[in-house]
MARGU-693905 format. One record per residue: x, z, y of N, C-alpha, C in turn; residue number from 0. Coordinates in Angstrom, 2 decimals. Atoms other than C-alpha are relative to their C-alpha. Layout:
      nxx      nzz      nyy     caxx     cazz     cayy      cxx      czz      cyy  pos
        X        Z        Y        X        Z        Y        X        Z        Y  NUM
...
This chain:
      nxx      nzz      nyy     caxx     cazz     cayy      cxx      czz      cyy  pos
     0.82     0.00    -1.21     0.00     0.00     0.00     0.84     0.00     1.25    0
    -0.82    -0.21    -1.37     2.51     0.79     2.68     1.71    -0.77    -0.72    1
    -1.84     0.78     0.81     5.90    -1.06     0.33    -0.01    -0.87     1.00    2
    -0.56     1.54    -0.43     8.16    -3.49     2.85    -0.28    -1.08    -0.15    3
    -0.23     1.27     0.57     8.47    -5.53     0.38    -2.22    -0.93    -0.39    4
     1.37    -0.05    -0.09     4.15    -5.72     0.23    -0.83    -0.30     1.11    5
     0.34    -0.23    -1.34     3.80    -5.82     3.93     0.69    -1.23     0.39    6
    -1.02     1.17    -0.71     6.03    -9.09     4.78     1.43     0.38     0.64    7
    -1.46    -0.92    -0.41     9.33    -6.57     5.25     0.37    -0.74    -1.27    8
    -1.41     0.24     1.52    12.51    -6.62     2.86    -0.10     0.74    -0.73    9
    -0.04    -1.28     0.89    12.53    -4.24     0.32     0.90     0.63     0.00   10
    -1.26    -1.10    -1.09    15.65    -2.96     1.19     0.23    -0.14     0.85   11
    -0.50    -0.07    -1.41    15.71    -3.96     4.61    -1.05     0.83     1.21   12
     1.40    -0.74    -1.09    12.63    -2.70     6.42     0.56    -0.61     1.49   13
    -0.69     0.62    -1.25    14.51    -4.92     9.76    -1.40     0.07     0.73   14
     0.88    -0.18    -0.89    11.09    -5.45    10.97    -0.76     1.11     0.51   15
     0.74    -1.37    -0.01     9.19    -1.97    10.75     0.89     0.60     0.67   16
    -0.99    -0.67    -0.84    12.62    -0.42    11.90     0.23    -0.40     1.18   17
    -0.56     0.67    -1.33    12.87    -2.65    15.05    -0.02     1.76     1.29   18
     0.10    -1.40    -1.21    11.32     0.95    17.33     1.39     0.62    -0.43   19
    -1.06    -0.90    -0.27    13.86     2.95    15.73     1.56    -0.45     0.07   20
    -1.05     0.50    -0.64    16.74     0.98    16.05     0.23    -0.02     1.63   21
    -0.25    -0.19    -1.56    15.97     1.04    19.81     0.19     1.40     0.30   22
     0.01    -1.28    -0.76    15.72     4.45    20.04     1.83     0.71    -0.22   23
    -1.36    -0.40     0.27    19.22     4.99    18.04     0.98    -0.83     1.12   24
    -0.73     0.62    -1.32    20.40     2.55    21.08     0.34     0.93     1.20   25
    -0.41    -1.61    -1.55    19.87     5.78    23.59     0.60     0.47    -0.61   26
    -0.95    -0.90     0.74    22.39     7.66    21.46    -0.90     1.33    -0.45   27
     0.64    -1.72     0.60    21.35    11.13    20.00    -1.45     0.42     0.98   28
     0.79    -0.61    -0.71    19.71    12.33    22.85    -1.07    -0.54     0.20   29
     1.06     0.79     0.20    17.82     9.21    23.24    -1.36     0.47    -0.91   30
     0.57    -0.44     0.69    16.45     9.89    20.03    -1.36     1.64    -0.01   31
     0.93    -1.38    -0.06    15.16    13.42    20.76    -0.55     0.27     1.04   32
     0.93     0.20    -1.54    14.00    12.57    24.23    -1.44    -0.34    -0.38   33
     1.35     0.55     0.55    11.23    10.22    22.61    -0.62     0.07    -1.09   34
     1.05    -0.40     1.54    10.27    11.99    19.31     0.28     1.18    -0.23   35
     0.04    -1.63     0.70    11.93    15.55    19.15    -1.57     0.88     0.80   36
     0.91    -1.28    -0.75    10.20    18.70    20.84    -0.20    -0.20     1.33   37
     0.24     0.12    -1.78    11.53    17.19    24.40    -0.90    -1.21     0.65   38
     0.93     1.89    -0.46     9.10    13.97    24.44    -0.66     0.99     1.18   39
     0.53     0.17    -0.66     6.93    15.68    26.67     0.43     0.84     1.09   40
    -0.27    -1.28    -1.05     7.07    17.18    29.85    -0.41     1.07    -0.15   41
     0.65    -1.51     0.54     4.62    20.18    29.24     0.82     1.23    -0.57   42
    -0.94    -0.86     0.71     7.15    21.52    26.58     1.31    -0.22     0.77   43
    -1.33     0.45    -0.68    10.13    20.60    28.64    -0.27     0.83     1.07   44
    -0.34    -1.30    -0.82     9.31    22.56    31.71    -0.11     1.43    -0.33   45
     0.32    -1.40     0.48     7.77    25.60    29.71     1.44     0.49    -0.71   46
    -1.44    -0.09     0.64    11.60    25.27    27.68     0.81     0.47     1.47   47
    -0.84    -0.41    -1.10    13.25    25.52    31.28     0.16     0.95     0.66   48
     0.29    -1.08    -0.90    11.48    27.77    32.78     0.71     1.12    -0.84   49
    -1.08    -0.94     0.87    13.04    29.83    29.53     0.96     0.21     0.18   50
    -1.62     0.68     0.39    16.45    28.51    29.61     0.15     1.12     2.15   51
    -0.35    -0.29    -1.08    16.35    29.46    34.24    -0.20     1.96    -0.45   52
     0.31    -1.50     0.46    15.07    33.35    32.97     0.97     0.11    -0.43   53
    -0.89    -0.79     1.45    17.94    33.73    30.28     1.15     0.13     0.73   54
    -1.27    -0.53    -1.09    20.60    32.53    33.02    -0.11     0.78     1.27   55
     0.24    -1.08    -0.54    19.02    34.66    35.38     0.33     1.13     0.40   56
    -0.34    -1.15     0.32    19.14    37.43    34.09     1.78     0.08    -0.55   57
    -1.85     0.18     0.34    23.21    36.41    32.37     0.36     0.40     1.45   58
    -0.74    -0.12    -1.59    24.11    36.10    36.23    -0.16     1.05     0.48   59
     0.20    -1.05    -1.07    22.76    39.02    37.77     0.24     1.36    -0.82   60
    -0.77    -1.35     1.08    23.65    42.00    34.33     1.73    -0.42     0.55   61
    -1.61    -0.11    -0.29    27.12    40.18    34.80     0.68     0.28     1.31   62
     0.05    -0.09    -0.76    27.30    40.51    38.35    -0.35     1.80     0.67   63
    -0.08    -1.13    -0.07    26.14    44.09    38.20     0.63     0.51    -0.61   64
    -0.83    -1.04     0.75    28.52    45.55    35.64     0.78    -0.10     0.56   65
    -0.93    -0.13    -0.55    31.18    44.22    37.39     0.50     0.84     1.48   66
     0.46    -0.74    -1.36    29.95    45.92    40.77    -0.16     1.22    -0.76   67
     0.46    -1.76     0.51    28.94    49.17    38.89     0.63     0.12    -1.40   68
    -0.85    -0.01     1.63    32.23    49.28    36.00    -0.46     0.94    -0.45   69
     0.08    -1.00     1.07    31.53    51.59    33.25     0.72    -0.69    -1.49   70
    -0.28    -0.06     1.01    33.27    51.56    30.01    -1.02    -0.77    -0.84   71
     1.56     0.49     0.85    30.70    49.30    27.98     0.13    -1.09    -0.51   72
    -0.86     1.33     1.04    32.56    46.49    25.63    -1.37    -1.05    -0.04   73
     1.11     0.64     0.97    29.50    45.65    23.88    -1.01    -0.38     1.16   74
     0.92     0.26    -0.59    26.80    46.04    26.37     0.45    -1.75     1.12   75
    -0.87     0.70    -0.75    29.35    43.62    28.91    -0.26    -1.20    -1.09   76
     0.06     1.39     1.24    29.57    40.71    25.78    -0.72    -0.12     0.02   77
     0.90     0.18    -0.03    26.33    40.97    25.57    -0.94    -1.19     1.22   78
     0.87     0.88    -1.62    25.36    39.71    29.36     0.66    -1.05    -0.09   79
    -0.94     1.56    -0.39    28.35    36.99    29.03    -0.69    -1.11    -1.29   80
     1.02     1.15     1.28    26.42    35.75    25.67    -1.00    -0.64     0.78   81
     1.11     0.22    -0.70    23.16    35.74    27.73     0.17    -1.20     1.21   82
    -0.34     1.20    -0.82    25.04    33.78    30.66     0.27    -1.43    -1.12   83
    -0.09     1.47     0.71    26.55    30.93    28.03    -1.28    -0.41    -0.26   84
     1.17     0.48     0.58    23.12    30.65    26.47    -0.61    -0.45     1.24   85
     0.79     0.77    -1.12    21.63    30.36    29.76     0.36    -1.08     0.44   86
    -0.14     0.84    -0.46    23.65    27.82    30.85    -0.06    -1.32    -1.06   87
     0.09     0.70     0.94    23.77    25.91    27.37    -1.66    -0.86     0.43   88
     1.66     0.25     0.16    19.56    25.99    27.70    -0.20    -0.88     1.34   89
     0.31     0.79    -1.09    19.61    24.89    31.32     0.35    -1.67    -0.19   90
    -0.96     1.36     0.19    21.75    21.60    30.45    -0.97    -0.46    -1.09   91
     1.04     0.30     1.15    19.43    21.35    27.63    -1.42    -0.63     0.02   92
     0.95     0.39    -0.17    16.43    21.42    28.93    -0.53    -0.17     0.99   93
     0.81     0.65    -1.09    16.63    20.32    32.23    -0.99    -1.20     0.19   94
     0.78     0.77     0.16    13.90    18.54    33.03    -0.19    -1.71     0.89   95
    -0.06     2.12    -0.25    15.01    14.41    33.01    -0.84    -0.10    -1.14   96
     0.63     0.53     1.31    12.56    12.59    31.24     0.60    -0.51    -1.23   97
    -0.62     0.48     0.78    15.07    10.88    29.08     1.14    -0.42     0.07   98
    -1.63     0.28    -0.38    18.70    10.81    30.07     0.67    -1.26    -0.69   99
    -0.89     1.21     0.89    20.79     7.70    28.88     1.55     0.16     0.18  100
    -1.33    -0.08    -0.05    24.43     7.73    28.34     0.67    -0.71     0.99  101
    -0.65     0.85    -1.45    25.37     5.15    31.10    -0.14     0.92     0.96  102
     0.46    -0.23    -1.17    23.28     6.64    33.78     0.95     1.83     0.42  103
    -0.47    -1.72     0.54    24.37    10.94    32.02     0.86    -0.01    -0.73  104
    -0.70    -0.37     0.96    27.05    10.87    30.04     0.47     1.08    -0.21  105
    -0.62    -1.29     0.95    28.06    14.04    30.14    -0.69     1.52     0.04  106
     1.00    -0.52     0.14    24.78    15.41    30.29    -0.30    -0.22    -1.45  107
     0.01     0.67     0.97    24.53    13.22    27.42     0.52     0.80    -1.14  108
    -1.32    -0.68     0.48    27.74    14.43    25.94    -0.63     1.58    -0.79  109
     0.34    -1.40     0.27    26.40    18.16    25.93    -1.24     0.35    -0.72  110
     1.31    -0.32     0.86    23.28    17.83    24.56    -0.22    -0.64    -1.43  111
    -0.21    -0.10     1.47    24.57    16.09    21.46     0.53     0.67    -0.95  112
    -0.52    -0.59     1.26    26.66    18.66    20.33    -0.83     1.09    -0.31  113
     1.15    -0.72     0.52    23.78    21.36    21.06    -1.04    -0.41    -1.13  114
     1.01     0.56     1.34    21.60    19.06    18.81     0.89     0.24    -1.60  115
    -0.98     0.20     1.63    24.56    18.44    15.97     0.07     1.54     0.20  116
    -0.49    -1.35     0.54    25.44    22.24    16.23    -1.14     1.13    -0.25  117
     0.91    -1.18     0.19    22.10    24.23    16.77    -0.95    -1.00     0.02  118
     0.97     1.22     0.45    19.68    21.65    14.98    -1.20     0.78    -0.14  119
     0.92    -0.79    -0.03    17.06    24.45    15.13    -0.71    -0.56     1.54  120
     0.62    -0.13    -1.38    16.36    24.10    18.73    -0.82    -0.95     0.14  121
     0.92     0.88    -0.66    14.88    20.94    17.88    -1.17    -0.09    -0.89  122
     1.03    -0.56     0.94    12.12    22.32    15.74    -0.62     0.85     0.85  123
     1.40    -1.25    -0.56     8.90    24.20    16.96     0.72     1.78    -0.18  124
     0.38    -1.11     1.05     9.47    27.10    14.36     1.32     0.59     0.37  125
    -1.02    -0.53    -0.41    13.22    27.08    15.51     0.18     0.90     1.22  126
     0.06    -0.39    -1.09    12.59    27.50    18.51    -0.80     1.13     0.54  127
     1.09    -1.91    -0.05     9.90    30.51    18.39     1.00     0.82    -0.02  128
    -0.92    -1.49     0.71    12.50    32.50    16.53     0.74     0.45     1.25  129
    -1.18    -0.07    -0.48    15.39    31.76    19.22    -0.74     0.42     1.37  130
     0.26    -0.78    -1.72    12.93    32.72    22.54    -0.21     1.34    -0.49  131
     0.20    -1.25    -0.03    11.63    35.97    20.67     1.39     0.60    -0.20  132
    -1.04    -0.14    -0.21    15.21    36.60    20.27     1.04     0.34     1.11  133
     0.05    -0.35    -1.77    15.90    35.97    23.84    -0.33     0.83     0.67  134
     0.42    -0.69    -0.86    13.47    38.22    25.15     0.35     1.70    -0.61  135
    -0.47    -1.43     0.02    14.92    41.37    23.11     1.16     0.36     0.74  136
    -1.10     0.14    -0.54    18.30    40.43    24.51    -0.06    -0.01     2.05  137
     0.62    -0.20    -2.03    16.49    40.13    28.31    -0.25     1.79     0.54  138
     0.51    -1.09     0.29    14.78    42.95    27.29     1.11     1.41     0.17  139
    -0.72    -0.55    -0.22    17.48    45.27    26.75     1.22    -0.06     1.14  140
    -0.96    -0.14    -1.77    19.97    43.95    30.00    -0.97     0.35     0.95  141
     1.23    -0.04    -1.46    17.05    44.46    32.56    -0.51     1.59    -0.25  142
     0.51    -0.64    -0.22    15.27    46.79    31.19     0.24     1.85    -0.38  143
    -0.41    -1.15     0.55    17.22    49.56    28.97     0.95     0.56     0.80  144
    -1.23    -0.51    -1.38    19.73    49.60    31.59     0.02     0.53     1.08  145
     0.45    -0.31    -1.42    17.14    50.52    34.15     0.86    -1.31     1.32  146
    -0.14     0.99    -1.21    18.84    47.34    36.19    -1.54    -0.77     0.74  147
     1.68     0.37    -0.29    15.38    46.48    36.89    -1.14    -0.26    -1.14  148
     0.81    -0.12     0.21    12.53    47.30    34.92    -1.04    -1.01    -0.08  149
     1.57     0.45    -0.41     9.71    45.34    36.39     0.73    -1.60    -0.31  150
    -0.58     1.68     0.06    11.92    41.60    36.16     0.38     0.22    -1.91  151
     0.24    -0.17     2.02    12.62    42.82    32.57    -0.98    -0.14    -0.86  152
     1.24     0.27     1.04     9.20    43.31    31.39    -0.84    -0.94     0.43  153
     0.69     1.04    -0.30     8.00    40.36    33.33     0.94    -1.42    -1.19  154
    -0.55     0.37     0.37    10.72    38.47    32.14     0.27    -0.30    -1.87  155
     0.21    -0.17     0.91    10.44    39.46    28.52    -1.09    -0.58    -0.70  156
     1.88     0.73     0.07     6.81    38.77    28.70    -0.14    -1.24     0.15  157
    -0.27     0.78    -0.26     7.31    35.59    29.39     0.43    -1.19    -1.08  158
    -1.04     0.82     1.50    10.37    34.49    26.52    -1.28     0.35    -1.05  159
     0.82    -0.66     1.70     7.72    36.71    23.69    -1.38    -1.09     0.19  160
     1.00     0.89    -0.02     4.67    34.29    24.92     0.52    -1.08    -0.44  161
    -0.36     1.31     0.10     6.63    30.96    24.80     0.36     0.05    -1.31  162
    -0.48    -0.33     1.66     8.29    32.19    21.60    -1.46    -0.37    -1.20  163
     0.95     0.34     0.75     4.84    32.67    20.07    -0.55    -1.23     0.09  164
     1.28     1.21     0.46     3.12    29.48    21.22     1.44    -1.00    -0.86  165
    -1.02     1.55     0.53     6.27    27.14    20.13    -0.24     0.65    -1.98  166
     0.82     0.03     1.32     5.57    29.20    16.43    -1.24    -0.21    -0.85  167
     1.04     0.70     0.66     2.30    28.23    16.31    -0.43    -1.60     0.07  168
     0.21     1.55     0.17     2.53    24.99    17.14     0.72    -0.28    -1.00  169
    -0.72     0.07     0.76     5.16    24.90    14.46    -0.83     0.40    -1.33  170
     0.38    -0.64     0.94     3.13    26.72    11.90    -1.56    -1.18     0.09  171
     1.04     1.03     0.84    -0.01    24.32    12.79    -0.02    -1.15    -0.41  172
    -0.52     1.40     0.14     1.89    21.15    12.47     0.49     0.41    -1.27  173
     0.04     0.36     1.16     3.62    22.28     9.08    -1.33     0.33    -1.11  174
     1.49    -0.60     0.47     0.00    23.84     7.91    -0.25    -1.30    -0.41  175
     0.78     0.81     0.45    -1.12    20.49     7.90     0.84    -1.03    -0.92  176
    -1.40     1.29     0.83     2.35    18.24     6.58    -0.42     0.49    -1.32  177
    -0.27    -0.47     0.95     1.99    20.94     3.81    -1.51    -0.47    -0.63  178
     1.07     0.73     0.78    -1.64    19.53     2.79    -0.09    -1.29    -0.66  179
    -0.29     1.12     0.25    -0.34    16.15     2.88     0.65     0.05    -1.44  180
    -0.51    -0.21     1.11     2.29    17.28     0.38    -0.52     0.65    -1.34  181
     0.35    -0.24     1.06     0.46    18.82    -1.63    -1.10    -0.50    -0.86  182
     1.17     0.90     0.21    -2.42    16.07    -2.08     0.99    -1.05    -0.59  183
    -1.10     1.50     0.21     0.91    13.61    -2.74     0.49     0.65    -1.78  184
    -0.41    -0.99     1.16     2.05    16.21    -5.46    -1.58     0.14    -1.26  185
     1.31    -0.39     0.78    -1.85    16.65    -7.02    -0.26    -1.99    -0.48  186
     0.24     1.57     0.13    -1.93    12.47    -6.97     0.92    -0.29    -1.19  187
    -1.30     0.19     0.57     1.72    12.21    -8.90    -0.63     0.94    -1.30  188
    -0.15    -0.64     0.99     0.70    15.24   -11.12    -1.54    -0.98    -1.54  189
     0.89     0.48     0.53    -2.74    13.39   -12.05    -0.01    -1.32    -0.58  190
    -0.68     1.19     0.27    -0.73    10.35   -13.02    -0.51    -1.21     0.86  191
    -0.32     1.33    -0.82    -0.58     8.55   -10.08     1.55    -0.04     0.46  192
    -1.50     0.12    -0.42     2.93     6.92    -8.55    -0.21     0.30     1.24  193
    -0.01     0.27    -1.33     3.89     7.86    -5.22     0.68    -0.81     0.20  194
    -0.81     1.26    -0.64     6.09     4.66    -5.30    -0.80    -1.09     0.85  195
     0.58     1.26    -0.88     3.53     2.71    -4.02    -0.39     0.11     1.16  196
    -0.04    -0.31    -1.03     3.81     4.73    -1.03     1.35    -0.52     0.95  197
    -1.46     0.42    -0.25     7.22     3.96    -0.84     1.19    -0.06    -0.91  198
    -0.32     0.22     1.24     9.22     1.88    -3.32     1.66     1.01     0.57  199
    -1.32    -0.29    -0.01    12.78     2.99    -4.45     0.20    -0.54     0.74  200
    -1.01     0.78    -0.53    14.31     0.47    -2.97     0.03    -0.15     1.63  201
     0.16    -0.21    -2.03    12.49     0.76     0.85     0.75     1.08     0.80  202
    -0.50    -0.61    -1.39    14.04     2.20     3.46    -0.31     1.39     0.46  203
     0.50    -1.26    -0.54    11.82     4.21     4.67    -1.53    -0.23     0.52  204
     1.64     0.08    -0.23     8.11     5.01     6.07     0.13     0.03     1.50  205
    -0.08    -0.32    -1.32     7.77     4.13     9.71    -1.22     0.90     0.60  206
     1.01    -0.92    -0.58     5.07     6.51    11.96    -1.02    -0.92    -0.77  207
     1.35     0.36    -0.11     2.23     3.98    11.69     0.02     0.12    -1.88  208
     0.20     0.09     1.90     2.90     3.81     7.47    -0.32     1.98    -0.52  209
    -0.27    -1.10     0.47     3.55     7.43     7.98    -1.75     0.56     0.10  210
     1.33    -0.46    -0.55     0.17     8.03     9.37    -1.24    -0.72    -0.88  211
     0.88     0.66     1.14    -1.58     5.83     7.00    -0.20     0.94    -1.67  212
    -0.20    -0.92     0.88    -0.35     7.65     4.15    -0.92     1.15     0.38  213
     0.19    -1.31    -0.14    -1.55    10.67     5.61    -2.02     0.02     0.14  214
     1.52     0.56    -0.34    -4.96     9.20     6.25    -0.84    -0.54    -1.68  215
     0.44     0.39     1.47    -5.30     7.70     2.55    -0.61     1.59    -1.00  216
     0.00    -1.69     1.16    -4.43    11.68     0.70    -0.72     0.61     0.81  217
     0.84    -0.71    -0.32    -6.67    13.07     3.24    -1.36    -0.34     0.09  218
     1.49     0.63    -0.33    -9.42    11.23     4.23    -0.40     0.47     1.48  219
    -0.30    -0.97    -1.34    -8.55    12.97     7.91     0.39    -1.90     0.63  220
    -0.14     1.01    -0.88    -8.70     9.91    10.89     1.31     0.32     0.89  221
    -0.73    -0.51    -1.12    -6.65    12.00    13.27     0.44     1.12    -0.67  222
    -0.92    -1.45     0.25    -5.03    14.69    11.48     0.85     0.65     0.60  223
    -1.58    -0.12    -1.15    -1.82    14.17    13.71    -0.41    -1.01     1.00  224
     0.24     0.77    -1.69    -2.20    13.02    17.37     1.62    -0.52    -0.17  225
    -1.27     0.47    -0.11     0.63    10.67    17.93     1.75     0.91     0.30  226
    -1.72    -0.74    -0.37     3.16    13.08    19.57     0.21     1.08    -1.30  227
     0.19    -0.54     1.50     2.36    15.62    16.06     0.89    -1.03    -1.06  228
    -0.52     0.77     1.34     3.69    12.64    14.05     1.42    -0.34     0.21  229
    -1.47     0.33    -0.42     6.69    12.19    16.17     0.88     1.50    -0.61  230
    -0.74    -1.55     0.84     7.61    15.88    15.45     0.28     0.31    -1.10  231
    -0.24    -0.23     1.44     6.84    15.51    11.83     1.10    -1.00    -0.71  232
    -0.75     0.55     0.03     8.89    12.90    11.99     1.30     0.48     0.04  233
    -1.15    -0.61    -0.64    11.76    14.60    13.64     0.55     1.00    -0.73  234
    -0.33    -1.28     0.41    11.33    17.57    11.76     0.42    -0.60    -1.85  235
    -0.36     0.20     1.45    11.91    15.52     8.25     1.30    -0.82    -0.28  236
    -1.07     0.72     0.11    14.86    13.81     9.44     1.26     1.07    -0.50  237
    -0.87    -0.38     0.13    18.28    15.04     7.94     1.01     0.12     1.06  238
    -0.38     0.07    -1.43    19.83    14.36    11.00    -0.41     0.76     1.83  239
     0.75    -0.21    -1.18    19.58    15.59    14.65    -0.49    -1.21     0.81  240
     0.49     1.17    -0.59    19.33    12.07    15.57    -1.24    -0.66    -0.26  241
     1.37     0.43     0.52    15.50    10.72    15.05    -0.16    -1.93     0.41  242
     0.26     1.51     0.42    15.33     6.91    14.12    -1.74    -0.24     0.00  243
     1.42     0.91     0.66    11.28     6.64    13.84    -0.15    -0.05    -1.39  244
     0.10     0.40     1.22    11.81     6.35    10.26     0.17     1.47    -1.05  245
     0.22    -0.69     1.58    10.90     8.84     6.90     0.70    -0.64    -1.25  246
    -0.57     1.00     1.47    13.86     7.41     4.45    -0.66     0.58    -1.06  247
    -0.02    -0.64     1.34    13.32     7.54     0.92     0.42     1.57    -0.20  248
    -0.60    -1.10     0.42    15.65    10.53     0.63    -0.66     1.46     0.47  249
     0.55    -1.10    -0.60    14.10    12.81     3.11    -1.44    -0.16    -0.80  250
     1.33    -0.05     0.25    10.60    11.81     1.75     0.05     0.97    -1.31  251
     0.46    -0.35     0.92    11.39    12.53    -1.66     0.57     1.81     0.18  252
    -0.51    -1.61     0.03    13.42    16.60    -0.63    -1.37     0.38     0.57  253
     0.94    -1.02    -0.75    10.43    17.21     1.41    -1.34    -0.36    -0.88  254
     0.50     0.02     1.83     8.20    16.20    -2.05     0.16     1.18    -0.78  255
């Protein structure tokens, strides 16, 4: 139903179906996760910033006061200089350009591929819950255990622990539903059907619109996933931090 080689593609080439994601692997990495990770939209992109300006915030102004008011305090001190890197990592991260290109950013560019290749979480919903409620204990305790201010602490806190939660439930209702898919693909296979004829050995891979078909066949669901949902599920099944548009074989069959 969805095979290349069934569709007027190659069977090992998929050249035509792949044409989107070949363009997108043309923006380099970032490209990629501009127009299908977590940062496609603005919405989540300023609500990410507004995180990322809080975390260095608060880094700048604990580090800025210990050094004004020394005390003996190793740990607490490492602590605020963690909070500054992260802040400034997140700012660079998730400032809000719609889609940076390597000509125009390169070394905007530059920085936000090795955050992707090194902390491949951040570009996940579910990752990203964990790493703001995380944040806001670490806010939490410079602001507020320290008595350096109280009231910017528990605003501030309040703040990372909300964003934290909604990015886990958007994470939790996007795999809620992948995981129905899979397990309608798994109840098809066990009842002796093939899932090859979803996608032979030899194809490539499943692009969105095949991906969304599929998902429409084992459910009988029209809209299960709103377009930007399928980009994520997309994103989120790639082995890579780089997102091609494309569900290879390999990833299809680990996440099987």
């Amino acid at each position: 139903m969805f095979r290349s080689d069934v569709q007027g593609g190659q069977a090992g080439g998929f050249d035509a179906s792949m044409a989107g994601g070949a363009n997108i692997q043309a923006q380099g990495l970032i490209g990629g996760q501009g127009v299908a990770g977590i940062e496609k939209t603005m919405k989540w992109k300023l609500f990410f910033f507004a995180g990322a300006i809080i975390t260095l915030t608060t880094g700048v102004t604990t580090v800025v006061y210990w050094i004004f008011h020394f005390q003996w305090a190793p740990a607490t001190f490492m602590s605020e200089i963690f909070l500054l890197i992260f802040g400034l990592l997140m700012v660079v991260l998730d400032f809000p350009i719609p889609n940076p290109n390597p000509q125009d950013n390169p070394n905007l560019v530059a920085i936000r591929d090795h955050c992707y290749k090194f902390l491949l979480f951040m570009t996940r919903f579910m990752g990203r819950g964990m790493w703001y409620l995380f944040l806001a204990t670490m806010v939490f305790s410079a602001l507020w255990d320290t008595n350096i201010n109280w009231f910017f602490g528990g605003l501030f806190s309040f703040y990372l622990v909300a964003l934290g939660i909604g990015a886990l439930a958007k994470g939790y209702m996007i795999s809620t539903k992948l995981d129905q898919v899979r397990l309608a693909l798994l109840r098809e296979r066990d009842t002796g059907g093939n899932i090859d004829h979803y996608i032979s050995p030899s194809q490539k891979g499943l692009t969105k619109a095949q991906f969304k078909g599929l998902t429409k066949n084992l459910t009988q669901q029209e809209d299960m996933f709103t377009d930007d949902d399928l980009d994520y599920v997309i994103n989120a099944l790639s082995f890579l931090p780089s997102s091609d548009g494309v569900v290879t074989r390999e990833e299809f069959d680990y996440w099987v």
